[in-house]
C-alpha positions in Angstrom: 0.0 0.0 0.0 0.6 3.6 -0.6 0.5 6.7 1.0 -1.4 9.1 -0.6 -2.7 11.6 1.8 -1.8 13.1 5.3 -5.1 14.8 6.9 -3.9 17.4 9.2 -7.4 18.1 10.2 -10.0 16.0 11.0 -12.8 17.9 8.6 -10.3 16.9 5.7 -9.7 13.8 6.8 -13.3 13.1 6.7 -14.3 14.5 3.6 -11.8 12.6 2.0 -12.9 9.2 3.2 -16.1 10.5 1.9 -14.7 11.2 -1.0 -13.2 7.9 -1.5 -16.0 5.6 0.0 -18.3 7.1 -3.1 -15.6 6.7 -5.7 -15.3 2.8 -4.7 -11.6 3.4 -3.8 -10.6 0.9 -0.9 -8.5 2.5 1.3 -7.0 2.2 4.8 -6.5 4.9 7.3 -3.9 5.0 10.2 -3.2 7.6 13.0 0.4 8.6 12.9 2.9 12.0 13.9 4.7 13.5 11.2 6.7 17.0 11.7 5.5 20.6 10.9 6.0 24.6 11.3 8.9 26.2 9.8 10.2 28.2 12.5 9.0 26.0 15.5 9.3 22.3 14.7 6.7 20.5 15.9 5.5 17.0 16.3 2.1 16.1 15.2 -0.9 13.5 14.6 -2.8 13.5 11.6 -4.7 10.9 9.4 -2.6 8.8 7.2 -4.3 7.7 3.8 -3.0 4.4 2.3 -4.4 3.2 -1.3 -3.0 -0.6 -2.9 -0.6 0.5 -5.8 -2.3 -0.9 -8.6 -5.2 2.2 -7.7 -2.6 5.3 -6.8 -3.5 6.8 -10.2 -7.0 6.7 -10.4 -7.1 8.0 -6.5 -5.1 10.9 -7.4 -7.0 11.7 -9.9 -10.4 11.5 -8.2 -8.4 13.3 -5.0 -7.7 16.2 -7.1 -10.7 16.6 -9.3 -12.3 16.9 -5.2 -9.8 19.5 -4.3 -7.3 17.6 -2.8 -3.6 17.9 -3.0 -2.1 14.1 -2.9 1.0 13.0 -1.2 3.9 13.1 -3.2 7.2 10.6 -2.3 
């Protein structure tokens, strides 16, 4: 699986998995810390989107057709 999204807030978090859920996109979610703020580095949780590889296209895709920027490696 892939990671295609981090949801820093929960109102994005959940509009995506709507998002998702209606496009038929299976997808798994996990709770996880990444870093932010430029000046101030910080430690913080957000939502962790995960798609299986043979979908990444077609999620990014329907993720920014919805207004979402995906997750780049």
């Amino acid at each position: 699986m892939a990671l295609v999204y981090i949801g820093k807030k929960l109102k994005d978090a959940l509009r995506l998995e709507d998002v998702l859920t209606k496009a038929n996109i299976d997808y798994a979610v996990e709770v996880d810390t990444y870093t932010g703020g430029v000046i101030f580095r910080t430690e913080r949780t957000g939502a962790f989107f995960y798609v299986e590889d043979p979908r990444i296209e077609e999620t990014h895709r329907i993720m920014e057709g919805s207004g979402f920027k995906p997750h780049q490696l």
